[in-house]
C-alpha positions in Angstrom: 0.0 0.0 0.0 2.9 2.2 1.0 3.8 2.2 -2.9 0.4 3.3 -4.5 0.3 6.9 -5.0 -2.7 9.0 -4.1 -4.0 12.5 -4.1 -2.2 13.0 -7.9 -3.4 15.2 -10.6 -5.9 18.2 -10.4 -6.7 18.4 -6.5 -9.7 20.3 -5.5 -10.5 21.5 -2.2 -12.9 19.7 0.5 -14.4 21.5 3.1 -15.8 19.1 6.0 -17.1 19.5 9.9 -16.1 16.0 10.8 -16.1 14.8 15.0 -13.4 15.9 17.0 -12.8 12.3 17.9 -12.4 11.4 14.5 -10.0 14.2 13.3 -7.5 13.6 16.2 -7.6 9.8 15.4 -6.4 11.1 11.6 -4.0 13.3 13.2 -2.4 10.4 15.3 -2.9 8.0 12.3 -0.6 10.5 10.3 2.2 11.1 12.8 2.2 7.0 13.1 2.5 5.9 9.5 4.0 8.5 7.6 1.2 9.4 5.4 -0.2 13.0 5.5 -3.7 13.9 6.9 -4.5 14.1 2.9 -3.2 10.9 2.0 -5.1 9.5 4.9 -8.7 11.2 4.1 -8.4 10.2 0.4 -7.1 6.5 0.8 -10.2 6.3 3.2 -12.9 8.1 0.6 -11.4 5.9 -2.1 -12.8 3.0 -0.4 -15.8 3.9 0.6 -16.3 5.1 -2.6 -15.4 1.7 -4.2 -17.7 0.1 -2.1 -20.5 2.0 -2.2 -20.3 3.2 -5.9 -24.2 2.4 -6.1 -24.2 6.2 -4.6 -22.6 7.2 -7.0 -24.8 5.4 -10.2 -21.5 3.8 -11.5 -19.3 1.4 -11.1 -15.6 2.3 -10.7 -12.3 1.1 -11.5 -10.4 1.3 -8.0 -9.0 4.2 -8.8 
């Protein structure tokens, strides 16, 4: 996983009021693996996007 490369290419900005709790677990989860708070967020929207694509109408590709 460490290998794959995420958050490439045109970035866009996300605005989100997201629990406390959960954005100091992010925080922690950041300073522990190396990844940044971005990498994080978008390896976790990534897959809940690719398993919940039915939101979405499509099907997707695992980008």
């Amino acid at each position: 996983m460490k290998s794959q490369v995420h958050n490439e290419g045109e970035l866009r900005e996300l605005k989100v009021n997201i629990e406390k709790n959960v954005v100091d677990s992010i925080e922690r989860m950041a300073e522990n693996s190396g990844y940044t708070i971005d990498e994080i967020v978008v390896i976790a929207l990534k897959r809940f996007r690719a398993s919940h694509s039915d939101y979405d109408g499509s099907i997707l590709n695992g980008d």
